[in-house]
C-alpha positions as CSV (number, residue, x, y, z in Angstrom):
1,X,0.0,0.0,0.0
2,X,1.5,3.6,-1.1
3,X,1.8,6.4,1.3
4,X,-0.5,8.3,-0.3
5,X,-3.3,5.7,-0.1
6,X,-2.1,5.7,4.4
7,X,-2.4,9.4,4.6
8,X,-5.1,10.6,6.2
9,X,-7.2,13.8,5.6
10,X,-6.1,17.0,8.0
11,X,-8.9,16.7,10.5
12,X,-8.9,12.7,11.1
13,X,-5.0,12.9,11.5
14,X,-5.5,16.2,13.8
15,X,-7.8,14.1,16.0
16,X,-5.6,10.9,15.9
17,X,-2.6,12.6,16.7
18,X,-4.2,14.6,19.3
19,X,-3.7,10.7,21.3
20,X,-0.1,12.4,22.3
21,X,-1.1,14.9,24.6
22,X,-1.8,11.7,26.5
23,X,2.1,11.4,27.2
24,X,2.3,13.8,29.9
25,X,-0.2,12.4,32.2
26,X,1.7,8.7,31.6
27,X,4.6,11.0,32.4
28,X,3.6,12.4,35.4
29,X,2.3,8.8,36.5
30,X,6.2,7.5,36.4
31,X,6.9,10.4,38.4
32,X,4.3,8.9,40.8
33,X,5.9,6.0,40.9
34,X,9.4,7.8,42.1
35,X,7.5,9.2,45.0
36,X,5.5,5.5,45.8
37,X,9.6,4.5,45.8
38,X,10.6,6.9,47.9
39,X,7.8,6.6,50.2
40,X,8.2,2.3,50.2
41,X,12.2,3.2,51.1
42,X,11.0,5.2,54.3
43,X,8.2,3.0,55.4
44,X,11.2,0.3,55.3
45,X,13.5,2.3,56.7
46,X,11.6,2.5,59.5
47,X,10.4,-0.7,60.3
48,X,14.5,-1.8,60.1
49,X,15.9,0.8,62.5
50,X,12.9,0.9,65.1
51,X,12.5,-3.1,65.1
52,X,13.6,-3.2,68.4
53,X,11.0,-1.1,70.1
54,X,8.0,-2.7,67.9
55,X,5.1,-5.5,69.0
56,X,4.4,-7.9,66.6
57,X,1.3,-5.8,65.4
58,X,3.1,-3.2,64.3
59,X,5.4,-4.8,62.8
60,X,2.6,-6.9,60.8
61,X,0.5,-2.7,59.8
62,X,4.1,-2.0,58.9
63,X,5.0,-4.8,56.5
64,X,1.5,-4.4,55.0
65,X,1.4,-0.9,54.3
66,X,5.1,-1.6,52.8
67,X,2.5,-4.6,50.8
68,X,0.5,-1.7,49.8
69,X,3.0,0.5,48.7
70,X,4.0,-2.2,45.8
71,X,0.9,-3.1,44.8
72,X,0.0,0.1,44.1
73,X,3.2,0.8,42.5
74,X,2.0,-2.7,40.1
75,X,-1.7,-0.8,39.2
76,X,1.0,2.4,38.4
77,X,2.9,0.5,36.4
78,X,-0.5,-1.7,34.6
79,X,-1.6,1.6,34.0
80,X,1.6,3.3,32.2
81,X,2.7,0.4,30.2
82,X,-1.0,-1.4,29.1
83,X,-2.5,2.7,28.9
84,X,0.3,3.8,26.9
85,X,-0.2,0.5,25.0
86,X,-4.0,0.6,24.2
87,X,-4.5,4.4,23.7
88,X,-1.3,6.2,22.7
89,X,1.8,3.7,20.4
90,X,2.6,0.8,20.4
91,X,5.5,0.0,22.7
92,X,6.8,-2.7,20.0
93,X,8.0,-5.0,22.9
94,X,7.0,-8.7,20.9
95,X,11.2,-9.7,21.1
96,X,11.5,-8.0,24.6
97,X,12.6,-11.2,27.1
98,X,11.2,-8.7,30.0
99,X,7.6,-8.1,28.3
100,X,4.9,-8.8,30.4
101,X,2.8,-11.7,29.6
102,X,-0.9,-10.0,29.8
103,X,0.6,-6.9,27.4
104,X,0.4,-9.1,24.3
105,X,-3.0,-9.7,24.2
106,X,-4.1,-6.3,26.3
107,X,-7.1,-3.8,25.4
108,X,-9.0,-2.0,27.1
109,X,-11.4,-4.5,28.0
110,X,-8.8,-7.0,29.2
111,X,-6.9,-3.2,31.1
112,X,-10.3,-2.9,32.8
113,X,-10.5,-5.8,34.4
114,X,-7.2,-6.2,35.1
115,X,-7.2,-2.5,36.9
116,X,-10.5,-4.0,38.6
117,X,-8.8,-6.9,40.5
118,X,-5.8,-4.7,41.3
119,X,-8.1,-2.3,43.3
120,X,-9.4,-5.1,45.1
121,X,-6.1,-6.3,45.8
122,X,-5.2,-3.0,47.3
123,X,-8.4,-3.0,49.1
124,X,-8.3,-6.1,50.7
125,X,-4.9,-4.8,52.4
126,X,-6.7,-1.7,53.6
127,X,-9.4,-4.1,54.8
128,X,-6.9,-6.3,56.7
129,X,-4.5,-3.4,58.1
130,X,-7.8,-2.1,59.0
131,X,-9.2,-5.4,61.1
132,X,-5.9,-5.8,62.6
133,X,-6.3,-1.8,64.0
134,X,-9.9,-2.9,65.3
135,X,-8.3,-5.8,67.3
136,X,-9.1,-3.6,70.3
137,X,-11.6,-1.4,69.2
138,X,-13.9,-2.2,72.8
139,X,-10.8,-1.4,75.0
140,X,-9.5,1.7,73.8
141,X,-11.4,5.0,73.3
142,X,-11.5,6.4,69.3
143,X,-8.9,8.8,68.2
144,X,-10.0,12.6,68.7
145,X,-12.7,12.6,71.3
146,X,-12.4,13.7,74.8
147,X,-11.7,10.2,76.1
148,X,-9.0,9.8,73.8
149,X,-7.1,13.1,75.3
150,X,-7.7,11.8,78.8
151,X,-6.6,8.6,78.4
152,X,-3.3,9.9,76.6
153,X,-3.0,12.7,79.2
154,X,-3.3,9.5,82.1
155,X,-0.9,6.5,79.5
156,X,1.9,10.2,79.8
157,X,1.5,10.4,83.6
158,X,2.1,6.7,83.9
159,X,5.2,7.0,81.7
160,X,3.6,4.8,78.8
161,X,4.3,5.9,75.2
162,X,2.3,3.3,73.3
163,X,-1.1,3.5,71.7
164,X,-4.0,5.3,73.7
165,X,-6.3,5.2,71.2
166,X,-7.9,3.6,68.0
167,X,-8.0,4.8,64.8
168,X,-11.2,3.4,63.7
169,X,-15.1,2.7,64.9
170,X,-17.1,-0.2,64.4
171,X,-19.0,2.1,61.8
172,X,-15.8,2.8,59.7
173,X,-15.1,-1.3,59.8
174,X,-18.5,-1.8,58.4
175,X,-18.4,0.9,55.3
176,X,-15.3,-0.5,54.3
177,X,-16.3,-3.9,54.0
178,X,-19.3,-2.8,52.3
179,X,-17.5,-0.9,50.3
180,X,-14.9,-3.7,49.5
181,X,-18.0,-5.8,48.7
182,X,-18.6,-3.6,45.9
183,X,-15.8,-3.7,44.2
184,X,-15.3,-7.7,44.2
185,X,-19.2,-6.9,42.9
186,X,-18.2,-4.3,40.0
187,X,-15.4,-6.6,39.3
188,X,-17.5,-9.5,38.6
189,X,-19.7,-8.0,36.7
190,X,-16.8,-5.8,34.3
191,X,-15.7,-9.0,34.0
192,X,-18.9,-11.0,33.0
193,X,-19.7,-8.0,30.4
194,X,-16.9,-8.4,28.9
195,X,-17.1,-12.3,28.4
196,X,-20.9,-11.2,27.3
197,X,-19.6,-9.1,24.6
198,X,-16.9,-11.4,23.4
199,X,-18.7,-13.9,23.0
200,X,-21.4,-12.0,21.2
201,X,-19.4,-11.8,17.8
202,X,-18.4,-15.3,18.0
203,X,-22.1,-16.1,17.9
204,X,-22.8,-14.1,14.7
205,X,-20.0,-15.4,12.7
206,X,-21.2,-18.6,13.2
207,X,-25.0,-17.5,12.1
């Protein structure tokens, strides 16, 4: 085919190339991922040099918020390489020995679903870290009412420097496994669309 016959007319290749002003926002997400890097190298930092003076517990919300860091970093990273993939060029990675396995056959179907159980993924650790925190929700006042100052005020006096108080209620637990329910829900059902309309022109061909 001649290069004349590939060109296209000024507006269609002003509206196809206008896919590039994409690149800065994939960009800005790698610069994302320095700070998600930096953060993850903190978090550990932290958990080396003060390993001493830390329960098991928080050692445990520790090495799962250091879990969360890198699975976020992952849904970063799903969403540069198979984003940049689907919607701006092809990367032109077929020969690559480090290409990922799910970027050969990725669209934005296949992205969607993917970015679907990644956010449950990340969820799920919320939801743990978040059980874990409630382990003593009935014996210690909530964080920021008047019962949480005295009690701090009365752990000082006593010379303890541990945790006075709890982050979350029983309300907050609830909401978030609701809310976590939803997702594994909207991820079923992305999922199940997306078999539904697969399928569909499978089904015509062989009419």
């Amino acid at each position: 085919m001649s290069n004349d016959s590939q060109r296209l007319n000024p507006l269609p290749a002003l509206i196809f190339s206008s896919r590039w002003l994409q690149l800065p926002l994939y960009l800005g997400l790698i610069v994302a991922q320095g700070v998600y890097v930096f953060l993850f190298l903190k978090e550990l930092s932290h958990l080396v040099t003060d390993i001493r003076i830390l329960d098991e517990q928080e050692v445990m919300l520790l090495v799962l918020g250091l879990i969360d860091v890198v699975m976020i970093s992952n849904l970063l990273m799903m969403v540069i390489v198979g984003g940049y993939e689907t919607f701006v060029s092809r990367m032109r990675l077929e020969r690559h020995p480090d290409q990922p396995e799910w970027l050969s056959h990725v669209n934005a179907s296949v992205l969607k679903v993917k970015l679907a159980m990644a956010i449950i993924g990340i969820s799920s650790i919320h939801l743990l870290k978040t059980f874990i925190e409630a382990g003593s929700l009935d014996g210690m006042p909530l964080c920021g009412t008047p019962a949480a100052f005295v009690s701090a005020r009365d752990a000082l006096a006593a010379g303890y420097a541990g945790v006075t108080c709890n982050k979350v209620s029983a309300t907050g637990v609830m909401w978030q496994t609701i809310i976590h329910t939803i997702f594994i829900l909207s991820a079923l059902g992305i999922a199940w669309t997306d078999k539904v309309m697969s399928a569909t022109p499978g089904k015509r061909a062989a009419h």
